[in-house]
VEXPAVO-181375 format. One line per field, with one value per residue (C-alpha): residue number from 1; residue in one letter; y, z, x. Coordinates in steps of 0.2 Angstrom, whole numbers. Each point is the difference from the previous one (the first is absolute). Example, Ala and Ser with C-alpha at 12.3 -4.5 7.8 and 13.67 -1.06 7.14 Angstrom:
<atoms>
resi	c(1/2)
resn	c(a/s)
yy	c(-22/17)
zz	c(39/-3)
xx	c(62/6)
</atoms>
This chain:
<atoms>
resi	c(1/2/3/4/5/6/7/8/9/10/11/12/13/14/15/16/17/18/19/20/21/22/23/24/25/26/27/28/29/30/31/32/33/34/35/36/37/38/39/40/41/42/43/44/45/46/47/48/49/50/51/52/53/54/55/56/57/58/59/60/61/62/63/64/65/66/67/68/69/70/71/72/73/74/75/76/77/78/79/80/81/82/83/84/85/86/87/88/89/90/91/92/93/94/95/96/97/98/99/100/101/102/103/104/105/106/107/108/109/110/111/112/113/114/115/116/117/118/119/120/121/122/123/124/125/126/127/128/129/130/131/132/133/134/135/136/137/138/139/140/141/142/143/144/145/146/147/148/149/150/151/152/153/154/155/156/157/158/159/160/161/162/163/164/165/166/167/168/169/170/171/172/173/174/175/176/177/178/179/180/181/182/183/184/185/186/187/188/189/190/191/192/193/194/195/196/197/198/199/200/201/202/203/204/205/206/207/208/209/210/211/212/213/214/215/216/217/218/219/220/221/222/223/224/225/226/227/228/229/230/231/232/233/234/235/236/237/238/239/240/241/242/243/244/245/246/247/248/249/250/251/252/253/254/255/256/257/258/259/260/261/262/263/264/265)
resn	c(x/x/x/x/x/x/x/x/x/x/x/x/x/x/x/x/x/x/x/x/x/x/x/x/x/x/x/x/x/x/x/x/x/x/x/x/x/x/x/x/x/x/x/x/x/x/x/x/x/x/x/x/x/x/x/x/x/x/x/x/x/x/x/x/x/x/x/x/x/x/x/x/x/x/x/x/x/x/x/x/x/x/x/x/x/x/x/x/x/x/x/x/x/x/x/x/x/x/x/x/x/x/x/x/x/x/x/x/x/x/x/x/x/x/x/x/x/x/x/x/x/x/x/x/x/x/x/x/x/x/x/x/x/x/x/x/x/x/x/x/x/x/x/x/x/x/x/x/x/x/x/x/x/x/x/x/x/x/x/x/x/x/x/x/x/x/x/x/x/x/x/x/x/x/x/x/x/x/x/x/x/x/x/x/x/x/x/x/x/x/x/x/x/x/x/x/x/x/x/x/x/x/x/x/x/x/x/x/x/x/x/x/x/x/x/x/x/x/x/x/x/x/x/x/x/x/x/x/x/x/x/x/x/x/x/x/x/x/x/x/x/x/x/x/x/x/x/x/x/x/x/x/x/x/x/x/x/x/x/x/x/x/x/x/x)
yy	c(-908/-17/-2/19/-7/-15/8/7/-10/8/-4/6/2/5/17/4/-8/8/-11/8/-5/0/-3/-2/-6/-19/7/10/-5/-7/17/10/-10/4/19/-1/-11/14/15/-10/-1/16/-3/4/-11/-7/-6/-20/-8/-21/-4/-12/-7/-5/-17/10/-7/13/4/6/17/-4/1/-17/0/-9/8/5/10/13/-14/-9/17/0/7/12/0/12/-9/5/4/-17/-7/9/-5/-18/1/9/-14/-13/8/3/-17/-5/11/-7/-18/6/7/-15/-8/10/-3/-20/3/13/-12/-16/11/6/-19/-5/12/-5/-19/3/13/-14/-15/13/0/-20/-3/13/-8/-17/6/7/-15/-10/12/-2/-20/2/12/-14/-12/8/5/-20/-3/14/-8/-17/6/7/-13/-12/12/4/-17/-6/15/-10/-16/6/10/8/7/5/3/-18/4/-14/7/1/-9/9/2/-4/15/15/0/18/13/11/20/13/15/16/14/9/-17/-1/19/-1/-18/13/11/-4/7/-15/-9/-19/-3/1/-13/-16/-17/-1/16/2/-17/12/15/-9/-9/19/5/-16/4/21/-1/-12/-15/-11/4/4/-18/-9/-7/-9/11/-17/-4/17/-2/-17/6/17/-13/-11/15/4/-17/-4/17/-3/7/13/16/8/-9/-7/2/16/9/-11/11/16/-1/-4/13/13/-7/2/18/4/-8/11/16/1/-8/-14/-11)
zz	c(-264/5/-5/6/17/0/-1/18/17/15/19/18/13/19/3/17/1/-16/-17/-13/-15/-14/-17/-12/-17/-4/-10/14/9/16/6/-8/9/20/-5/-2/16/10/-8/8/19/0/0/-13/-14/2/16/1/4/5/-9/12/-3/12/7/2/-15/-11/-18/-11/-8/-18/-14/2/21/4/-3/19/6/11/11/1/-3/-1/15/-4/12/-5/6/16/0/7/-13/-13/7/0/-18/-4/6/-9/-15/4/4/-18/-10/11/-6/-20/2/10/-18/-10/5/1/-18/-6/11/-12/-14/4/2/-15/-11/12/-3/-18/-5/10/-11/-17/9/1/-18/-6/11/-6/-18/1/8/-16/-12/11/-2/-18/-2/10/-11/-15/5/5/-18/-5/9/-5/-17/0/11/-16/-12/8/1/-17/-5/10/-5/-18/0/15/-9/-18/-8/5/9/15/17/1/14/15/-4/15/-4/-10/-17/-6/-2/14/-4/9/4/-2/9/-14/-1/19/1/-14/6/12/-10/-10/-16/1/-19/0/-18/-1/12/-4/10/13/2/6/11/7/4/5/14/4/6/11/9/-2/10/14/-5/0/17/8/-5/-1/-17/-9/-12/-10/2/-6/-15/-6/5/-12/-12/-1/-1/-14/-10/4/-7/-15/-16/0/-8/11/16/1/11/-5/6/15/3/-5/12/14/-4/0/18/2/-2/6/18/-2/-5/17/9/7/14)
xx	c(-501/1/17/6/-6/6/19/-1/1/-10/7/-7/14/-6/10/-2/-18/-7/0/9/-3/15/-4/19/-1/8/14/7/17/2/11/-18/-12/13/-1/-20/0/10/-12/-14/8/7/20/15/-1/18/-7/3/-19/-7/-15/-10/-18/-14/11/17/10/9/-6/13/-4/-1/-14/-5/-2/-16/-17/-8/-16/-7/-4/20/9/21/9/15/12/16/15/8/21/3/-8/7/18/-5/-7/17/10/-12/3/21/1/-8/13/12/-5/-3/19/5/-8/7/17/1/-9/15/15/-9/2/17/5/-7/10/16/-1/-3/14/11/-8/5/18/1/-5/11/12/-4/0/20/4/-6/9/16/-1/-3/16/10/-5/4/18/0/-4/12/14/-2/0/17/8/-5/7/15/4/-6/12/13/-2/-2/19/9/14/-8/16/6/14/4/6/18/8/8/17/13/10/-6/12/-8/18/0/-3/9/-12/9/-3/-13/-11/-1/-5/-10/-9/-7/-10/-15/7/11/-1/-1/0/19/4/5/-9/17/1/-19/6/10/-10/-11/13/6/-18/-3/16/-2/-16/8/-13/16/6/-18/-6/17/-2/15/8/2/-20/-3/7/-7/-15/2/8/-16/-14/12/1/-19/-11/-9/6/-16/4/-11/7/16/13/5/-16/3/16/-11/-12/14/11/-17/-3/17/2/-16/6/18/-9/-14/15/-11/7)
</atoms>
């Protein structure tokens, strides 16, 4: 019984005059104990009420508001519309604060994720850049390498068949090879068959397309330079049977007719 008892609080109010007394178990809610206080005046229960003691201060309405008696009753004073406004702004005010919160928390957060997706950028950044000097380096190395081959190649043999350069000749000695009529026609197409031609007479094809295509007149050359300088690509190819002077004519005389047959200028 003792205990049973003990689970309930008992509080006068002064309603109009008369003591009321109110007795509301400890486990009920604030909102409970407001409906039970509006029963006892007499008005709605969503009706907003002040709790004041004997001195004037407000009590809040909850289950542990300070025990009173018949002799220092609480007053209940439903609120009026003004104060219900003002409470209403009080309590606008405070969400408008908590939002205000809210936002400079979400802004902090927003900046946060902002300065460290930039950071990711920077060391990604920073990251390629180091590959990049790494790849340079490398094709440094690369480089280098071959520059000492080549010239170890160099030094070792430039011309691996032993052959010395010829020196320029002041007049070209090769016999001069009339063209007829069918070997310049036929110079012009790409069936044209290189492997029956002697070395003069490719010296002179070849002096028949420099002058057929207007490089003579266009750039002025000498006829004379002209030939001495077919004459010394002549004496100086390598004795290669892959690439000698007669694939040198091949691959002219396949430009050659290439250039007749689209009639470039």
């Amino acid at each position: 019984m003792g205990s049973a008892s003990s689970s309930y609080r008992v509080i006068y109010l002064d309603v109009d005059g008369r003591i009321q007394k109110v007795v509301f178990s400890r486990f009920c809610s604030p909102c409970d104990i407001k409906e039970l206080f509006c029963t006892a005046l007499g008005v709605p229960r969503n009706t907003n009420l002040s709790l004041l003691d004997s001195s004037g201060a407000m009590v809040s309405i909850d289950p542990t508001m300070p025990h009173n008696t018949e002799r220092s009753p609480y007053r209940v004073v439903p609120m009026t519309g003004g104060q219900l406004a003002d409470k209403e702004e009080l309590f606008q005010n405070v969400l408008t604060q908590v939002a205000e919160q809210f936002s400079r928390a979400f802004k902090i957060n927003e900046l946060k994720t902002e300065v460290t997706n930039r950071l990711a950028m920077l060391e990604k950044r920073v990251e390629l850049e180091g590959m990049k000097v790494v790849e340079i380096e490398k094709c440094r190395n690369d480089i280098k390498k071959l520059r000492e081959e080549m010239a170890s190649r160099n030094n070792s043999n430039f011309l691996e068949d032993n052959k010395k350069l010829t020196p320029r000749r002041d007049v070209p000695s090769y016999p001069k090879y009339h063209l007829s009529k069918e070997t310049v026609e036929g110079l012009r197409l790409p069936t044209f068959d290189a492997w029956q031609w002697e070395p003069n007479e490719m010296l002179s094809c070849l002096e028949h397309m420099y002058h057929d295509l207007g490089l003579v007149k266009d750039f002025n050359i000498n006829p004379i330079t002209l030939k001495r300088w077919l004459l010394s690509i002549h004496d100086n190819y390598r004795n290669n049977p892959f690439h000698n002077f007669r694939h040198c004519f091949c691959v002219t005389q396949m430009m050659y007719s290439m250039i007749c047959l689209c009639s470039l200028q």
